[in-house]
C-alpha positions, 0 to 999 in steps of 0.5 A: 531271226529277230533281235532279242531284247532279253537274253537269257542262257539255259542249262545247255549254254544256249542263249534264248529271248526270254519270252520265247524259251518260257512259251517253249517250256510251257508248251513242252509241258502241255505235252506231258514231257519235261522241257528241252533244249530247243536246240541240242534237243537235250532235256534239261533239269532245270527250267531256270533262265539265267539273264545274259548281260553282256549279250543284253548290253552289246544287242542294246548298244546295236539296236541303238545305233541301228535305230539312230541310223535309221532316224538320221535317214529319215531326217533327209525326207523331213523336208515340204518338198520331199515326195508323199511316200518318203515323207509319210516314211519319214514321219512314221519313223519319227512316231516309231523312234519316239517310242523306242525308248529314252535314247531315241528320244534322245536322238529325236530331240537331238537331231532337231526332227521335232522341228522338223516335224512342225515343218511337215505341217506346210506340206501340200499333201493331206496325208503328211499334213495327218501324219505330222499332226499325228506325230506332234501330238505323241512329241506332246504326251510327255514333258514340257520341254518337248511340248515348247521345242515342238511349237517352236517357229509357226507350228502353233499358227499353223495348227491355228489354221487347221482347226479353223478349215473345213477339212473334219479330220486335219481340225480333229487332230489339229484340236488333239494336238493343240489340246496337249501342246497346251499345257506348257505354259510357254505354249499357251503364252505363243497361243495368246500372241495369235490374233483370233486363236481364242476366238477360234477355239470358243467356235470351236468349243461352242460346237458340241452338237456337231463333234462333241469330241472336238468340242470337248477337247477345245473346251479343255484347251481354253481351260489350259489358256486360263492360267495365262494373263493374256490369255484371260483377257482374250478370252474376256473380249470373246465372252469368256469372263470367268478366267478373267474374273478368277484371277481378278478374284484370287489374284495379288492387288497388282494382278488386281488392278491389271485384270480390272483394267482390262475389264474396263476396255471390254465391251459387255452385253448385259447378260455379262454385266450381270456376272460381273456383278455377282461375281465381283460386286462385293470384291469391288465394294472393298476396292472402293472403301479400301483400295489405293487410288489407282484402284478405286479409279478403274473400278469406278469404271468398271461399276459405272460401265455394269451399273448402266445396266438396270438389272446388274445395278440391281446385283450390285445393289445386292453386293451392298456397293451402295454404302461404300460409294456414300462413305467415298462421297460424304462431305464429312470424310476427311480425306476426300476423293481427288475431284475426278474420281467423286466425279466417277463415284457419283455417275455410279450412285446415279446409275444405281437408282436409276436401277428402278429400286426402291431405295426407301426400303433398301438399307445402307447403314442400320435402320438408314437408307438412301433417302434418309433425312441426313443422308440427303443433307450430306449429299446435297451440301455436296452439291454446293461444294463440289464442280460442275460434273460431279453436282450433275451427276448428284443432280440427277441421282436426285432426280431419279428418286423424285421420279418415284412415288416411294421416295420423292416426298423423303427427298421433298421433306430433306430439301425443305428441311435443309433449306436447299431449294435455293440452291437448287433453283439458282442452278437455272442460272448455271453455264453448265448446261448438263447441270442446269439440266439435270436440276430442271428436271429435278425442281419441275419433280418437287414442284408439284410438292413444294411450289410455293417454296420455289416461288418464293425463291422466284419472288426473290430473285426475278433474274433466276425467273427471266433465266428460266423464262429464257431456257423455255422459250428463247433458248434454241437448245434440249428440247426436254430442257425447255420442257422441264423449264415450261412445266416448272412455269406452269406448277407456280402457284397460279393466284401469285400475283407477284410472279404473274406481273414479274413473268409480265415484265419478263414478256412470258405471256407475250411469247406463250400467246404466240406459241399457243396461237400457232399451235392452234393454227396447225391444229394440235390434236395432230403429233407435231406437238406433245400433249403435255407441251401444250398443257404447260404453256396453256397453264402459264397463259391461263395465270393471266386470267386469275389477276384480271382485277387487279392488273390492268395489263392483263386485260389489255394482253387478254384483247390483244390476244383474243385469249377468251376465243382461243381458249375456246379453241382448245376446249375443243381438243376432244382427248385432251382433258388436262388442257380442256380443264385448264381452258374451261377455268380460264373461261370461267375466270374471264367471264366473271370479269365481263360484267365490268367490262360490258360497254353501254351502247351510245346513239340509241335515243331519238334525237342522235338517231335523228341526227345521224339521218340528217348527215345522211349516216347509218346507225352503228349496229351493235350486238347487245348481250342480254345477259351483261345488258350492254356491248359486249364481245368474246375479245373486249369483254369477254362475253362467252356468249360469243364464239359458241364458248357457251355451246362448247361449254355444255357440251364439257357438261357430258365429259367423262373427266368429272374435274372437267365437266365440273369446270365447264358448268362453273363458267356456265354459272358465271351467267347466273350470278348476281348483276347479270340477267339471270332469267337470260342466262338460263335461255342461254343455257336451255337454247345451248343445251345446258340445262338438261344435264344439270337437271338430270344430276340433280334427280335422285332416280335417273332413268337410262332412257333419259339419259339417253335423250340428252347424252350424259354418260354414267361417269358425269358426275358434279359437285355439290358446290354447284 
């Protein structure tokens, strides 16, 4: 009693279901006998099934129109506020008449239940919401054209909220069905409207270790969404760059620069910075050599954004981005870069050396490197002919090479082949305060290498020295400015008489006293201070010392300041050696002044005592040194008898830092030279415990014992010269 499909007629005339009539025939045989009609029960001689198309035709047509009647009554259930029963009825006819073949589809599409389905999602019962998800994913199997009519209205947005509930299976079939919807290209592009459907769908995909199916399933749909722009940037912005930088790779120059763009806006953590640079880094070196300026513009960005980062600079170092970015900047070039974008270029040249490489061995051009005499001398007549940001920005390329013991004396030998050290230090006059900056840190790194280049261009320019002297210490701005304009200060050559009087004009000594006293006062072993602050201004405040003889007014602001006991005061800052050295040198260099300074002491015959006795006054009591043999003392004079310099002194006898003990007992032997009492000198040296230490050194054979009973370590060593 059911409707046949496939009619045929046998020999009898009777019409049969194909199907059935071949199983009877076989069965018949099985049986030993020939087949029959199962109706006249008449055997038949021939098995053949002849097709009946007539009656094939006219059941087809009834089939049909009992099929598109049935999926017409179901269109009345296909509503959010149909009972349970009849919309899961419903919902399964559709599912059923979709199979039964191309008219019902037909009639599916055409009745508009597609649509409707997508409206079941909003059902407030689970089963129809599991039903109609079961039914978008059949609709979604075939073309493009039923994945797009499906989508149609909020069924995308919905299927969105499906896969982001608790419930385990509406997400598995909401990712099922997603997963097939998205290979429409216009699916994908109402995914991408969706704020956090992407998101969503790389939680879901990052989840394998809960549902490796689902998660399988949303990892194929982020691949579909990869084929849509908008979609690749979203993805970029929730971590996924690859999309993002295929199309950047195999894109046409405008899908280029709009892919670029976007990676420009994107926050990147560094492990991302990384990939970009591998994978874009010699894409990008190109652009910058090649592309148009539009292009060049965003992917300075994009490098200035990656190359901050030490270990993905290092990849574009790899990707050879270095050579181009020079060619852009090179004074020689005739078609300059528009100021804004060699001012992004150099932020990329100066991130990149940053990056801890060293560039004295990383080739550029052939047998040349960054540090290469005329590479530098192109760059830094850029400097001099270039804006304020962009000599910044070279300023501090410059400065990080200084920094590294590899390349500083390549870029010390460049700068004084090129004569630039005097532009270099008139930027210390500059308004532009990163400028300034940055070529304080860079002239404070060559001093040590070139400082009597820079004083000659301090000798000659006394402005640019009270600039400096105002950054360092009259200026209330970057702290590390003003330690960058002290340290500088303090690697002038120390004997240059000329500085040293400029600086006296300039009221750095004055200033420098002040800062040292104060600093004293609060006891500087403490953190208030850095270390090497202190060390910078005792430096500078140490010059004085070396010109005693010949500036008067050194002497006076060496009374003024007491500067013999406050030196004493900083040789006793244990753990601080580079300021114990400079201390025990300025001692030694005002001691040696003490025997012209000693005074001889006046009233000391009979008769001015007498004299003073008769007016009824006492004799002034005056404390007589026997070494200078006159008046003397640690502030007029300079006596370091006084302020228990010398005990300090001896005791640096015993320092572990060889160039500090070796300072102290060259101001000791100021006591022991020549217009001094020299028998006196050395009691002084014996009751301060100075002697054994010099006599243990010089024995060929010193005892551990012994060297226990007065202190000296193993590591006190001192020079012949003494």
């Amino acid at each position: 009693m059911q409707v046949m499909r496939d009619p045929v007629v046998i020999e009898t005339g009777h019409a049969y279901e194909r199907e059935a009539i071949a199983r009877w025939f076989s069965e018949c045989r099985e049986l030993g006998r020939g087949p029959c009609c199962p109706i006249a029960m008449q055997e038949v001689r021939r098995a053949d099934l002849r097709p009946v198309l007539a009656l094939r035709a006219a059941i087809g047509e009834w089939t049909d129109r009992r099929q598109r009647d049935e999926l017409r009554g179901a269109c009345q259930w296909l509503t959010k506020d149909a009972a349970e029963e009849e919309a899961v009825q419903a919902l399964g006819c559709a599912v059923r008449g979709w199979s039964w073949g191309r008219a019902c589809r037909r009639a599916v599409r055409g009745e508009g239940m597609m649509q409707m389905v997508g409206g079941m999602l909003r059902s407030g019962s689970a089963v129809v919401r599991l039903k109609a998800l079961e039914a978008i994913q059949e609709f979604a199997k075939e073309t493009d054209q039923d994945r797009e009519a499906v989508s149609e209205g909020d069924t995308i947005r919905t299927i969105i909220k499906f896969i982001d509930c608790e419930d385990c299976q509406e997400r598995e079939l909401a990712v099922s069905a997603l997963c097939d919807l998205s290979k429409s290209e216009v699916v994908c592009g109402k995914i991408s409207e969706l704020n956090g459907a992407v998101l969503i769908l790389g939680k879901v995909a990052g989840s394998k270790a809960e549902n490796p199916t689902v998660a399988e399933k949303a990892e194929m749909t982020l691949q579909n969404l990869d084929r849509c722009e908008k979609n690749a940037v979203q993805m970029a912005e929730n971590g996924r760059l690859e999309p993002l930088l295929n199309l950047l790779i195999e894109g046409s120059p405008e899908k280029q620069l709009l892919m670029a763009s976007s990676l420009e806006k994107i926050v990147l953590s560094n492990d991302l910075k990384i990939l970009v640079a591998r994978r874009v880094g010699s894409l990008f070196a190109d652009i910058v050599e090649k592309g148009s300026l539009e292009a060049k513009e965003v992917v300075f960005k994009v490098l200035e954004h990656i190359s901050a980062n030490a270990e993905s600079a290092k990849v574009l170092i790899e990707e050879n981005v270095l050579l181009p970015l020079f060619r852009v900047l090179s004074i020689n070039r005739t078609n300059l870069l528009p100021p804004r974008l060699q001012e992004a270029a150099a932020a990329v040249l100066a991130n990149l050396v940053a990056s801890g490489v060293d560039f004295g061995t990383v080739p550029l051009d052939g047998d040349r490197t960054l540090v290469s005499e005329d590479i530098v001398h192109n760059l830094l007549h850029l400097i001099s002919n270039t804006s304020p940001p962009i000599q910044c920005k070279l300023l501090e390329f410059f400065d990080t090479l200084s920094s590294s013991t590899g390349t500083v004396l390549s870029i010390v030998s460049a700068i004084k082949s090129s004569g630039a050290i005097t532009n270099l230090v008139q930027f210390v006059e500059s308004d532009h305060q990163e400028s300034r900056f940055a070529s304080l840190k860079l002239i404070y790194k060559i001093s040590f290498h070139m400082d009597h280049e820079i004083a000659q261009v301090f000798r000659a320019s006394p402005t640019l020295l009270g600039c400096l002297v105002e950054v360092a210490f009259l200026n209330d701005g970057n702290t590390d400015e003003q330690h960058a304009a002290l340290q500088i200060l303090a690697n002038l050559p120390k004997r240059d008489r000329h500085l040293t009087r400029e600086l006296m004009e300039q009221g750095a000594f004055k200033i420098v006293a002040r800062k040292v006293l104060s600093i004293c006062r609060r006891e500087a072993g403490s953190d208030i201070y850095d270390n090497t602050v202190l060390e910078g201004l005792a430096k500078v405040l140490a010059r004085i010392t070396y010109v005693l003889r010949d500036e008067p007014r050194c002497i006076s602001l060496a009374r003024e300041y007491n500067l013999a006991a406050l030196f004493t005061s900083l040789l006793r800052l244990i753990g601080q050696d580079e300021v114990q050295l400079i201390s025990a040198r300025a001692l030694m260099n005002l001691s040696l002044e003490s025997k012209y300074l000693t005074s001889t002491p006046k009233f000391d015959g009979p008769e001015q005592k007498s004299k003073l006795a008769l007016f009824g006054r006492k004799q002034p009591s005056f404390q007589f040194c026997c070494v200078h043999s006159g008046v003397c003392s640690i502030k007029d004079s300079f006596c370091i008898l006084e302020g228990k310099a010398v005990e300090w002194l001896a005791h640096c006898l015993n320092h572990g830092n060889k160039k500090v003990a070796e300072a102290a007992l060259a101001a000791l032997c100021t006591l022991l030279e020549d217009e001094v009492e020299i028998a006196e000198g050395v009691l002084v040296l014996h009751r301060a415990s100075g002697i054994a230490p010099i006599h243990l050194e010089g024995k060929p054979n010193r005892q551990s014992s012994a060297q226990g009973d007065v202190g000296c370590g193993e590591d006190t060593v001192f020079g012949g010269d003494f």
